[in-house]
SEVEX-833834 format. One record per atom (N, C-alpha, C, O): x, y, z. Coordinates in steps of 0.001 Angstrom, whole numbers, plus 500000, padded with zeros to 6 digits. Layout:
# residues N
XYZ;...
This chain:
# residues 278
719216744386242926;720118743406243535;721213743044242532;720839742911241367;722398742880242781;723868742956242022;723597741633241778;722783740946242394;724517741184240581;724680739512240443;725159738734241353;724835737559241527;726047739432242046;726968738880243190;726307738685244236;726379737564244741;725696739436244697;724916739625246016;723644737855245437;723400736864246125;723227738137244187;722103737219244179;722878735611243756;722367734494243676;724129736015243568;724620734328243574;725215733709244728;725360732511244968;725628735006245595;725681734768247562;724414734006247650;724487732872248124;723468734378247333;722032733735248071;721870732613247498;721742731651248256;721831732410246319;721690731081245709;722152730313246166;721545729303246522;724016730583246414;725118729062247093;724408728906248464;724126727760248814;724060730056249357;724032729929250731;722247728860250823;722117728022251716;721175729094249857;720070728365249709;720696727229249402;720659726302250212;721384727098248176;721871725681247812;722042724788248909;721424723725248977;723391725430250340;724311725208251132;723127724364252118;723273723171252383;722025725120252578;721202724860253347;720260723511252951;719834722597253658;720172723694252017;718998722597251250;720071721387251439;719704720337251967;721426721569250984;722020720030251048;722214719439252314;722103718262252658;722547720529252999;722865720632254675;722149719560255247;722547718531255794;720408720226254896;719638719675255697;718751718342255131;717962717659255784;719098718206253837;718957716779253445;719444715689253742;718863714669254111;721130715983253501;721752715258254334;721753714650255653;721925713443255824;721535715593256699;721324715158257927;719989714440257672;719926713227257873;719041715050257287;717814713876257331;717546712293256607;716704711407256750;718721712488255793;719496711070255217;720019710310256291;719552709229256649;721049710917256837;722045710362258457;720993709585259297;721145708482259821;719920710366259318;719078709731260929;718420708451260309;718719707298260622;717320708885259225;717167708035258493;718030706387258434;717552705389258975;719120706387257805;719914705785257744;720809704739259290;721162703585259532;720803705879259843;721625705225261651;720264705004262425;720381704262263400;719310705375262245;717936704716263020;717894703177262187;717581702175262831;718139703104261121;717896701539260286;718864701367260844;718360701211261956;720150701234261047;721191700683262163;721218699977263281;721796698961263668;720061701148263947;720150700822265376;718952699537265026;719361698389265201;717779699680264635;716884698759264127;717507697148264181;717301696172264902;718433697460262940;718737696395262726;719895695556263731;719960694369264051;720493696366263961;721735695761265948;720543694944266271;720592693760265935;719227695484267008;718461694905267822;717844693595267281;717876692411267616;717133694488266070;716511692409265534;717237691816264841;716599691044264126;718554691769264637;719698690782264494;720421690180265714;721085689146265660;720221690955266865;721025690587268428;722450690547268210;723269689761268685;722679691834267160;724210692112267523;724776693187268382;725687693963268094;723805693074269947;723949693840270893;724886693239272026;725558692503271303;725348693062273185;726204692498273589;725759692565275213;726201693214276161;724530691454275061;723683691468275920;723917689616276579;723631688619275916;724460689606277922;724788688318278452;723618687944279300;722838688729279840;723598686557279349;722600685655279656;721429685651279457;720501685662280265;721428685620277444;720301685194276751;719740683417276561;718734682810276194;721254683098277127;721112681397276864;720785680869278004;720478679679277932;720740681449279251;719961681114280712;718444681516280582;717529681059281267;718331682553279475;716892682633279487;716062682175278764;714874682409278989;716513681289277548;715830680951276809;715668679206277381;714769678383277213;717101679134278171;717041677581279110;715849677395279918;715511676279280311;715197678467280179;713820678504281441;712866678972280356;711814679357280867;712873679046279358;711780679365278534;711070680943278768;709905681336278706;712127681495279008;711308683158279300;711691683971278105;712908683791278046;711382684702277190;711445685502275799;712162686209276535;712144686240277766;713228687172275378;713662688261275819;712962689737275724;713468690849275870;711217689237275339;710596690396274931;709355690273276165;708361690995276092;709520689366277198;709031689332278201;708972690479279128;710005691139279016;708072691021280094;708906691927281096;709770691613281463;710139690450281304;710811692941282430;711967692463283068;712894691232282289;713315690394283086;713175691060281218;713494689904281276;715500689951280562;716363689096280368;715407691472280398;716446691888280075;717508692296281390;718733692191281350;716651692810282610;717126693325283751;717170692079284665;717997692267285557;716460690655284773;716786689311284580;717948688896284717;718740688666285631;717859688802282713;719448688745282776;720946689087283558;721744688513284300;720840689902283143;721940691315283673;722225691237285146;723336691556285570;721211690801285988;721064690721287412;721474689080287691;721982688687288741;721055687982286207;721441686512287182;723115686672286846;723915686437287752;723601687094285466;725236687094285315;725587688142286345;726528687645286963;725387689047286734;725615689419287836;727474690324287647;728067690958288519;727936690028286194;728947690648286038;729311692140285967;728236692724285830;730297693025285995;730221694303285450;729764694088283941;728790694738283559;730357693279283114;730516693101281900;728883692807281380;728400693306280364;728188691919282283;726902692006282101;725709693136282111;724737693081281358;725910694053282973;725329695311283432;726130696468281835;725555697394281262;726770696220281706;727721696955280481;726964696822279465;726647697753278725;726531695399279313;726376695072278320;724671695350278149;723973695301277137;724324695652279543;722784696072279357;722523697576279133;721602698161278561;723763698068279844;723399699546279290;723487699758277704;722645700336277017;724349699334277388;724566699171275342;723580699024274868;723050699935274232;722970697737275037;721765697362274622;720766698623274636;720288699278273710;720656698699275757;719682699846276197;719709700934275484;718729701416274916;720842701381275476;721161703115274583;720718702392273269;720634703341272489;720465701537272735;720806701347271308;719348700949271113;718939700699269979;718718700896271953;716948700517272110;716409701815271837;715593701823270915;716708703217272538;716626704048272632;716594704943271406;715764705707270913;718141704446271030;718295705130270095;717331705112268521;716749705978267868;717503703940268407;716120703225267894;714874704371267544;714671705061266546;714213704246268731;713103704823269212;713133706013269234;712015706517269343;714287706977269150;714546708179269846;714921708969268410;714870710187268239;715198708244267708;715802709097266399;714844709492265343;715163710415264593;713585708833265186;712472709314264506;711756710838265092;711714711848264390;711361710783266131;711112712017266685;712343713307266711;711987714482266630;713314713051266791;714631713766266700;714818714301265619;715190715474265656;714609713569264130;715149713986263219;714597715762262680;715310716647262207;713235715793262950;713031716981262741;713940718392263574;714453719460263239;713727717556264866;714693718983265768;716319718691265172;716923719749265347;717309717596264497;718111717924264300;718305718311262817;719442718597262441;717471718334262118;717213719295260900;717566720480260862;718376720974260077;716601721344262251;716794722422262114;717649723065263066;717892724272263068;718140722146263950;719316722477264575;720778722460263476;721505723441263315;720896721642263070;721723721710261624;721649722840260909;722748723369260746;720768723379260442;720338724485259604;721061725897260132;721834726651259541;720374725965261791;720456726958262625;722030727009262552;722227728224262555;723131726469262496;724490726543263042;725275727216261649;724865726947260520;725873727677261769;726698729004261438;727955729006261304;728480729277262384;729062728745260082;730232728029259942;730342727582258743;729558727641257796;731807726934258888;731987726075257471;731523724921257459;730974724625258520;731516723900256448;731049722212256235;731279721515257628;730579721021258512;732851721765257331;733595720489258753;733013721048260245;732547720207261013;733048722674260707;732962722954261786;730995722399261964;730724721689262932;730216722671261300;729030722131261533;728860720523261477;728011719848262059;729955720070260571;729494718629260453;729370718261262140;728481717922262921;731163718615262190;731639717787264230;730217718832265073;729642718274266007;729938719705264835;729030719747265819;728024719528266222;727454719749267291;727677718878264965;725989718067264870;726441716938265375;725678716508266240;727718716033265119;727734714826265774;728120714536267576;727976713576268333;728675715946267715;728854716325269069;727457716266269566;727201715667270610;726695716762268983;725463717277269678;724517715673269980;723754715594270943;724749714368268902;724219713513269054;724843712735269966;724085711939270521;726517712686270465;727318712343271270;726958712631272629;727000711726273463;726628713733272926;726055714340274184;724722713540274611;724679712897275660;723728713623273789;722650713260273290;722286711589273685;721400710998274303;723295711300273079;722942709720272955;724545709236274801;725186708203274989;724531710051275314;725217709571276476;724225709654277219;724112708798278097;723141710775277087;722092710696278193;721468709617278417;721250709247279571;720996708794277140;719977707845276755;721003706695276949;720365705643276900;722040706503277107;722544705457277479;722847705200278741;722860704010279053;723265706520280109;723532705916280935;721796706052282099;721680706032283324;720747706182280999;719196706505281585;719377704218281408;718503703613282031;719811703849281086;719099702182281345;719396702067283190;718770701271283889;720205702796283609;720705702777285501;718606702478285753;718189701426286237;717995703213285467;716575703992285872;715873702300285756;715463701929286856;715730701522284915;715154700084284905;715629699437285420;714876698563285851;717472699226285906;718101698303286389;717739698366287780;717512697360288453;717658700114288421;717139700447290152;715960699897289892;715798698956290670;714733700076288917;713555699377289081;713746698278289647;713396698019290799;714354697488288838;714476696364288877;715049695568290258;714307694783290847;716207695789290653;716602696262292175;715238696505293448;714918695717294338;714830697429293233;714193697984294055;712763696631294302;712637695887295275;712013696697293255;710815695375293362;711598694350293132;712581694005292477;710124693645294593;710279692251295004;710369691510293743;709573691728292829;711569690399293635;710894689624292781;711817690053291153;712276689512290147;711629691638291922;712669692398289910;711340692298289419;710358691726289893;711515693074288203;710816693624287063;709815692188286576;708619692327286320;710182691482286539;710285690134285853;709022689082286656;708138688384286159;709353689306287881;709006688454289225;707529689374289257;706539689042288605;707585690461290052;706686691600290065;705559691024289152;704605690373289578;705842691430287484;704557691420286313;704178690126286808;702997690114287156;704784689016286960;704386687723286630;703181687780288313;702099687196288362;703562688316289058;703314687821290361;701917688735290601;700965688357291284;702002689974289915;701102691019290053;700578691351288828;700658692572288693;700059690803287838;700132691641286350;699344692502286570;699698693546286024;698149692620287275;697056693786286949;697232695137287993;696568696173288001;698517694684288975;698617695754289868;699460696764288811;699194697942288575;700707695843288165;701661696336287206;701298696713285694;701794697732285214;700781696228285235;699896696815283977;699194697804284278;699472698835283665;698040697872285310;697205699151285225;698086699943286310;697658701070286063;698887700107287195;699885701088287681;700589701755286343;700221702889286038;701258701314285799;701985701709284935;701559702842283787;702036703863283291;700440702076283684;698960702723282250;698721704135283060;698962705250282599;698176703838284413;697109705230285095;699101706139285723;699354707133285042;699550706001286163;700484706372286496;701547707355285116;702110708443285240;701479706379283824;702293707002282997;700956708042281790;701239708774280840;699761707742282269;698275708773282096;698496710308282689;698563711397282119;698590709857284288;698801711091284760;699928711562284656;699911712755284354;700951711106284784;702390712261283830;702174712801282788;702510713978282656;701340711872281385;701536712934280550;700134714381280355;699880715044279350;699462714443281793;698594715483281796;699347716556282651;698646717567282611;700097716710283160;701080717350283975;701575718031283019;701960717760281882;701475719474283987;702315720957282832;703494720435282946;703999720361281826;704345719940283950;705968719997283639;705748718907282339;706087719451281288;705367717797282185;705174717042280771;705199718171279668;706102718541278918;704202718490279791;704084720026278478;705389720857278182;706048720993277151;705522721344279406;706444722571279302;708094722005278688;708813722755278028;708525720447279082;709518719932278537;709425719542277163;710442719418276480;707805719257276525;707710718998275751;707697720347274534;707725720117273325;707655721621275071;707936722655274110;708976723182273626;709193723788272577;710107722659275203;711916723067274890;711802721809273773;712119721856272585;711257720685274517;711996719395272916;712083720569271541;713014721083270922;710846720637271483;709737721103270220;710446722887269978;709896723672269205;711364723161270566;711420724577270684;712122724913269102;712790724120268438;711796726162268776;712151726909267620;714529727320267674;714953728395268098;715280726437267273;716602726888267086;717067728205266659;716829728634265530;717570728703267331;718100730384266270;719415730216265856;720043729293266376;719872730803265162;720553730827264488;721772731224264877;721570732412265127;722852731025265083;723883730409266029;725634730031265413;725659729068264646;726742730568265638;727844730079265484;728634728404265899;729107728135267003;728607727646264934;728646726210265125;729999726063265954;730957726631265429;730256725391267175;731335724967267859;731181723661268856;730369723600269779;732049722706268519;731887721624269217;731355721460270613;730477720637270873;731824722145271387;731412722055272890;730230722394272934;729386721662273451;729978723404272476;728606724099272844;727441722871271656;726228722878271862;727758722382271056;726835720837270347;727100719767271609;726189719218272229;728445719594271849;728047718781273269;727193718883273901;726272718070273986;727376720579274874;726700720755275957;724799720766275146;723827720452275833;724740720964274437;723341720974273792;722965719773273483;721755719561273402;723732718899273284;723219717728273549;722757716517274637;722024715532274720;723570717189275283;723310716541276930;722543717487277486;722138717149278598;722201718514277141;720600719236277786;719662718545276846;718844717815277406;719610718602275768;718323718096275324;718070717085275389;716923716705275154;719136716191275763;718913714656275850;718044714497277261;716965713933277077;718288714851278499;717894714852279896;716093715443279368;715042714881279676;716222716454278691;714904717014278327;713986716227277777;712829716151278191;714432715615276846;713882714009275931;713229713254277031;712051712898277081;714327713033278048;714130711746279032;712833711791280015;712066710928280443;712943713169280168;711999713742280823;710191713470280240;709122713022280656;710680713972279264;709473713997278295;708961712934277801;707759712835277551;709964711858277569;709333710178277857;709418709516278787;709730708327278714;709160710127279885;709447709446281571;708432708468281411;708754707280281400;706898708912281250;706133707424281427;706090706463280272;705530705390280500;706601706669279031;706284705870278214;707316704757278273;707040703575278070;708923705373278662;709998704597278159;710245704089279581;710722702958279677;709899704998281058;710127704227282443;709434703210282512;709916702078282556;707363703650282548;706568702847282959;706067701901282372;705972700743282779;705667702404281241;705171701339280458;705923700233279979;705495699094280167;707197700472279268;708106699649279042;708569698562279604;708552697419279146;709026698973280709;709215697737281646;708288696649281790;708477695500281393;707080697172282498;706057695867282171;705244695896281166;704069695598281378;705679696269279801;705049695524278847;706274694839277595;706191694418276441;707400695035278629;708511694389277979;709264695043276847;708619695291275828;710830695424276900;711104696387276658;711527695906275100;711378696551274062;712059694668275259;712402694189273413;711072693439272595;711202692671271641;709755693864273220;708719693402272527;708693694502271377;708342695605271795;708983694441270047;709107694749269430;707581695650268567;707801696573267783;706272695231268855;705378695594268598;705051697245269793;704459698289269522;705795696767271177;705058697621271617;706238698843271329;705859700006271470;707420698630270994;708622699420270909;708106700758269566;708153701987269519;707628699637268621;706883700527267517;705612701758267948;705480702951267677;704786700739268769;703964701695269179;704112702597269795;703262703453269553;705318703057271052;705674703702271636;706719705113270826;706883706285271167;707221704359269732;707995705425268514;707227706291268209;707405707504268099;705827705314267977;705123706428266871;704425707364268563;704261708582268486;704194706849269514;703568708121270266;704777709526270749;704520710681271090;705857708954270622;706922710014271465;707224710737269589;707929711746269538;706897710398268782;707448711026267549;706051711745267052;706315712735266369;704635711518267207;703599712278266700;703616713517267895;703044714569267610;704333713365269338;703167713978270005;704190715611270046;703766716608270631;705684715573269234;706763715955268528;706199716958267586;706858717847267048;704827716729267417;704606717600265751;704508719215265918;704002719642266956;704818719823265260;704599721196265226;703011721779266069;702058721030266283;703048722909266354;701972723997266490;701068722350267974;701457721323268531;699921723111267892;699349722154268590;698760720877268494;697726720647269120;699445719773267584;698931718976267102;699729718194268307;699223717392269093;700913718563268268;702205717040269436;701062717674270982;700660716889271841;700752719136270993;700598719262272254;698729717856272744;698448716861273411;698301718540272096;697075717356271880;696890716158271856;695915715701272451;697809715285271133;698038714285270732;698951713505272319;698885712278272381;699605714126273295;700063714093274339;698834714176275337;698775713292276192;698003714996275319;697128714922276167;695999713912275800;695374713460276760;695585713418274341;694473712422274333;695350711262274900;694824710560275763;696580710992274527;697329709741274958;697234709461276443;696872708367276876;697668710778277427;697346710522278252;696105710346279053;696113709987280230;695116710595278409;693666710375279071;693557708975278936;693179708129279746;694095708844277358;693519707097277464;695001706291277970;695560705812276983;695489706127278805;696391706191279325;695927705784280626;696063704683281161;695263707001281138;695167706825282524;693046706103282286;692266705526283043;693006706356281557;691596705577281517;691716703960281676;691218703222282527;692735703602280311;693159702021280063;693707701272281733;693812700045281766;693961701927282771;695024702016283604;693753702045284918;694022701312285870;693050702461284968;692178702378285810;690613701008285409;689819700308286037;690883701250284351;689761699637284099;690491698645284180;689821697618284067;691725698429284346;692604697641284719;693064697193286209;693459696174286775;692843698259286450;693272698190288362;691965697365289185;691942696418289971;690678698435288440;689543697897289078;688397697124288768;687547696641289516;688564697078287089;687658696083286526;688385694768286522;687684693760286610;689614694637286440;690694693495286275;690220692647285355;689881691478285543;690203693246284377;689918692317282505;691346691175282771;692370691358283429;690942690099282045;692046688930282221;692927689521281492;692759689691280285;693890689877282083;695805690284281275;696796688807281716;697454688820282757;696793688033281128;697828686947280648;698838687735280775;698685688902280416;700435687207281446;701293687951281310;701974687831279318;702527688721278673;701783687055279078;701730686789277691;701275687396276663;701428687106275477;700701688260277141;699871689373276140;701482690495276022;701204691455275304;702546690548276384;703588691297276358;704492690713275679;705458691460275522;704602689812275251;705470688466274737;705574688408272808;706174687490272250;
């Protein structure tokens, strides 16, 4: 091997190693962001001061879709989707960081043309997850009462629905099979903005998919800015993420006890305080 040829490989190892440090710095870094928007409430979320006037938490069920529904403004609904994407994002960027590691890696180009297309790709990405809050607000819409009304009025129909309901989604092959594109292996690829767009708004819908029961069902009635359960829900959509068959497993024990927790609930009806979400 020539000197030349072996100091090509060195810069291009170098190139890669910083590449992909970096980006795993970025997520790192804009996940503590989004973190911190939320438990500072520099989100731009209207009629928190009508809700704290009736004494309802904003980590209550429904109590965000509440809101949004008593101001009744565009500006209010705006301001819930923001919120929302930025809840998401939150939640969504720990499990991510590995696939945009090696999506980073995979792209093919100079500095600048990969930089814009990794951020394209989170642009795409993070539009899915923002205009997915529509999906709680129709909840919300749709039941008597709203999101809010519903838990309070029904907790054990809505707690163990939610549990056995978001159980059996994640035992379902389409669950799996979305969960392997998440998880899928990147090849190696010429970096260009559009095509990081369009890859980002597929994988984002794919994401959504793949946390349909955790971030639809459960969330809602166990309250979406309860901050304990937000954690707990990170760490299940980010372990079940892991390589080889550990995410695939870890998806299926969740959902057994899932739909187990969800059925001693429906029919044993253990006392659930709506307060236990709070």
């Amino acid at each position: 091997m020539s000197a030349e040829v072996a100091s090509e490989r060195r810069f291009a190892l170098a190139d890669r190693v910083d590449r992909t440090t970096a980006v795993v710095v970025a997520m790192v870094a804009l996940d503590a962001l989004w973190w911190t928007l939320l438990f500072t409430g520099r989100v731009p979320m209207l009629g928190m001061t009508w809700l704290a006037n009736r004494g309802i938490p904003m980590a209550a069920p429904g109590a965000m879709e509440l809101a949004a529904f008593h101001a009744g403004t565009s500006a209010a609904f705006a301001g819930y989707v923001v919120t929302w994407g930025v809840m998401m994002m939150a939640m969504m960027y720990p499990p991510m960081t590995r696939f945009t590691r090696d999506y980073a890696d995979a792209l093919r180009g100079s500095t600048a043309v990969v930089a814009a297309t990794v951020v394209a790709f989170h642009v795409g990405y993070g539009v899915v997850w923002l205009f997915s809050g529509v999906v709680p607000l129709g909840l919300h819409a749709l039941l008597p009462g709203g999101i809010y009304g519903f838990a309070q009025a029904h907790t054990r129909l809505a707690v163990g629905g939610a549990l056995a309901l978001t159980g059996c989604y994640q035992l379902t092959g389409f669950k799996r099979s979305r969960l392997r594109t998440c998880c899928s292996r990147v090849l190696p690829h010429n970096a260009r903005v559009a095509d990081g767009l369009r890859k980002g708004v597929e994988h984002g819908v794919s994401c959504l998919l793949v946390c349909l029961g955790p971030f639809f069902l459960v969330m809602p009635f166990f309250g979406e800015m309860n901050y304990f359960w937000m954690v707990a829900l990170t760490t299940v959509v980010t372990v079940e993420r892991l390589p080889a068959a550990w995410g695939r497993e870890f998806s299926v024990a969740t959902g057994l006890l899932s739909l187990a927790a969800g059925v001693v609930v429906l029919f044993l009806g253990p006392p659930l305080p709506i307060g236990f979400a709070t």
